[in-house]
N, C-alpha and C positions, 0 to 999 in steps of 0.2 A: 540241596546245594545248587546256586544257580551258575548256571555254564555262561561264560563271556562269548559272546561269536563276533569276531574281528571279520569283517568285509572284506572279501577275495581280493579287490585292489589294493585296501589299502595293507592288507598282509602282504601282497608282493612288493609292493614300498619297503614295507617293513623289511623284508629280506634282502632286497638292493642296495638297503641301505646298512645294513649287516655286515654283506658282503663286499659294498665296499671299502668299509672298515677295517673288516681282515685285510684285504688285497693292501691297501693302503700301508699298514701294519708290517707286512710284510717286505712289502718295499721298502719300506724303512730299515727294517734288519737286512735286507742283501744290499744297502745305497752304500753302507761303508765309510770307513772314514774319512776317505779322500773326499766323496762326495757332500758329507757334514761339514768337513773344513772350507769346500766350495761353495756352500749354501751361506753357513757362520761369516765366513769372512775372520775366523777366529779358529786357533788351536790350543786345545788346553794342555799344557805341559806337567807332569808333576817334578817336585824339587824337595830335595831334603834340605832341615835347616842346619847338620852339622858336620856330615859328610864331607869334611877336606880333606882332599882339594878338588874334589868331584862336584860336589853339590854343596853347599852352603849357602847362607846368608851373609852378604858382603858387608864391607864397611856401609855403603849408600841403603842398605836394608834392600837389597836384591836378592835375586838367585845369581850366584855365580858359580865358577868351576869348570872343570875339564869337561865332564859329560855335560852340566850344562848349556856350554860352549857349542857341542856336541848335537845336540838337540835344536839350539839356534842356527848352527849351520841347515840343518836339515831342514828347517820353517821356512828359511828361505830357497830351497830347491823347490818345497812342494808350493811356494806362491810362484815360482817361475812358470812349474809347470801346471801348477789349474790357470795360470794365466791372470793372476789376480794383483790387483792396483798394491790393494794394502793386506797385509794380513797380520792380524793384530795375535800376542801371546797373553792368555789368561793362563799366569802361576797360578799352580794348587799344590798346596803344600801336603805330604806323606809321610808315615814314618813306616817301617818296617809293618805294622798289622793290619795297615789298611791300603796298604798300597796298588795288591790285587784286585781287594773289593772298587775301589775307585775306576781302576780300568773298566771292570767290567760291567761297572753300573754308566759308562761311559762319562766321568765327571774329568775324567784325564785323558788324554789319546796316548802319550808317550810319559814314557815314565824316565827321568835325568835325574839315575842316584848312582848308589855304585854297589847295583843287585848283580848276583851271581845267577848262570847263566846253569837250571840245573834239570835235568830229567824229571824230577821231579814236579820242576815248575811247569815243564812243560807241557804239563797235564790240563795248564789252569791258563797258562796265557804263550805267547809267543814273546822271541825277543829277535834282535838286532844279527846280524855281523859283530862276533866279540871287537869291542872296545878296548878292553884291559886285561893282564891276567897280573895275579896277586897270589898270596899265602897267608893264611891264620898263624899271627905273631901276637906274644906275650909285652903291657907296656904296667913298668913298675917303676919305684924307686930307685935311685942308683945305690944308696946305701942299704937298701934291704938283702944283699945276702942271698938274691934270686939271681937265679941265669937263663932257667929252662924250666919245660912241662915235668921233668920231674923231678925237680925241687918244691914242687909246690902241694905236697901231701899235707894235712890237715891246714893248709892256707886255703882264703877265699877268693877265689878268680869272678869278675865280673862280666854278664855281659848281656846283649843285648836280646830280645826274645823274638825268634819270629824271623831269624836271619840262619843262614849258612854256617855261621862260625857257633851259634849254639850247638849244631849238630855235631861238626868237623872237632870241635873243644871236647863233645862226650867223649865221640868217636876214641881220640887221642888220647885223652884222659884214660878210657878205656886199655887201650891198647897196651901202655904202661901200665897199669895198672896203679895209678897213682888215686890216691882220693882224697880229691880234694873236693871243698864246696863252692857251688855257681851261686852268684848272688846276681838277680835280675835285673837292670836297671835300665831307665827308659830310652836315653840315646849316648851319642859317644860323651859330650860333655858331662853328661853325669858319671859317665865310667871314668874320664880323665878328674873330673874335682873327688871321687871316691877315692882313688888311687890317692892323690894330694893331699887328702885329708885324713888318710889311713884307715880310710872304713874297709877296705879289700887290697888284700897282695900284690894284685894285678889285674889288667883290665883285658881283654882278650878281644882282637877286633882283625882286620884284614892290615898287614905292615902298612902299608901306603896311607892307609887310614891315619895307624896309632903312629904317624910321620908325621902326618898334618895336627893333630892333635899335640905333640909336640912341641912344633915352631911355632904356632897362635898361643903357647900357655903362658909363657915369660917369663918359666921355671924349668926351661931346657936342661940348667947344668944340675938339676936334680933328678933326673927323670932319665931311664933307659930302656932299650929295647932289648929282648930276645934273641940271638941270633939264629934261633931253631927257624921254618915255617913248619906247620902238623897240618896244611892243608892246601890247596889247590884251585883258587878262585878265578875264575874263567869271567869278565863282565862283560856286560851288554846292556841297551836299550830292551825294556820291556812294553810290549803294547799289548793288544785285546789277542784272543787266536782268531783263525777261521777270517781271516781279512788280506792274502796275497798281495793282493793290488800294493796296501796301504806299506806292510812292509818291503816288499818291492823296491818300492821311494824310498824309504829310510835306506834300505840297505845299499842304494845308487848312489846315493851322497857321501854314505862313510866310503865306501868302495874308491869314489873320486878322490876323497882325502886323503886316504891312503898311496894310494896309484898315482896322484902326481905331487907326494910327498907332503901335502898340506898341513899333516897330521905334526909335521915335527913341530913347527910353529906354535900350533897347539898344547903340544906336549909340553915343550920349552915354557910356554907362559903359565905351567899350573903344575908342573914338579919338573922343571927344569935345576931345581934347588938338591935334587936325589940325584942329578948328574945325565948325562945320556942312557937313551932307552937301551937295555941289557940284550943281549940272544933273544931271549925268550920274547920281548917285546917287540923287537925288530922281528923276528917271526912272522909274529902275528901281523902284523901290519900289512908286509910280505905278503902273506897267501890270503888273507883278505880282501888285497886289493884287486879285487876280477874287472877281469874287463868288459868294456862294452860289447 
């Protein structure tokens, strides 16, 4: 077998230049995201496209919404303070199964849907100062003869995979003991035209959601809601973990909107239609809003 012998210089080239690749590499992973958005001149936002009134696709074929809103306000704190002329927003769209993966593979910095805020998740990413808090509600026919989770024994309840309300729905289902069957389906719109076309009982999603879904159908006075919630949905802005700095800044901007009230404006413009924010809402906003 013949042995290769690499020249003493230029193997230590060889290793300089190794090594400055790691070092390189590495800097890259502690630079962060505040400093990617400083470098870019660009932040990538993600958006759901059916998420009303949080995240959707508007009439103009935008992202709009409460969170997305939400998300805009804070793209322009962070161009205040890196100091930057322009700072441009690249949407990337998500749906419930990849919306993790995209953060982490950094294809998104901020995630503008209406994800719940869960111990769980925390595992995997970080989020915001809660945004929202909600409940997992039943949306059905008006003539069907349903009212509640447990009316709905041998019916099919719909819903989305890879979300909150999949869990919260066993959970409940469980807890009643009711058995009924989940039938899978890929975002809200197809749980609201199933319901409409009787392929399932009921579609199961967070109230505020199965609202918006609702008033965009144009078959409101067939269609009702649940009075029960069987759960407890806390939202927030999700981003990467292990990045301070960058949540930091998110967290300073919702903080201001809250604290000198900015937030009702907000609210007002994107379910001002469900009336003024409740206890619970006003709450949150409340002790959210910390100060400088």
């Amino acid at each position: 077998m013949r042995t290769l012998i690499i020249p003493f210089r230029e193997a230590r080239q060889q290793l300089a230049a190794l090594l400055f690749l790691i070092a390189a590499a590495g800097a890259w992973a502690q630079a962060g995201t505040l400093d990617k958005i400083k470098r870019s001149g660009t932040i990538s936002l993600g958006y759901r496209e059916a998420s009303i009134p949080f995240s959707y696709v508007g009439d103009n074929r935008q992202p709009t919404g409460y969170s997305v809103e939400l998300c805009q306000r804070v793209a322009g704190s962070l161009q205040r303070q890196l100091g930057l002329a322009e700072l441009r927003i690249n949407w990337v769209l998500v749906v419930p199964g990849n919306r993790v993966e995209k953060l982490a593979s950094g294809e998104i910095d901020l995630e503008c849907g209406s994800t719940t805020n869960t111990l769980a998740r925390q595992e995997q990413v970080s989020f915001s100062l809660l945004t929202f808090a909600d409940g997992g509600s039943l949306l059905m026919k008006i003539d069907s003869g349903l009212d509640s989770l447990a009316d709905m024994g041998g019916r099919k309840i719909g819903v989305v995979p890879g979300t909150t309300t999949e869990r919260s729905l066993a959970e409940a289902l469980a807890r009643g003991k009711v058995k009924a069957e989940t039938v899978k389906l890929k975002d809200h719109a197809e749980g609201l035209a199933a319901v409409v076309e009787g392929k399932i009982d009921a579609y199961a999603s967070d109230r505020v959601i199965l609202v918006g879904l609702v008033l965009g159908s144009g078959t409101q006075k067939s269609l009702r809601l649940s009075q029960e919630l069987y759960s407890y949905e806390p939202y927030a802005l999700m981003m990467r973990k292990g990045d301070p700095a960058f949540r930091l800044a998110v967290n300073r901007e919702l903080a201001r909107l809250y604290r000198s009230e900015e937030i009702h404006a907000i609210y007002d413009r994107w379910l001002g239609v469900l009336g003024a924010p409740g206890p619970l809402l006003k709450a949150l906003y409340f002790l959210n809003g910390l100060p400088e």
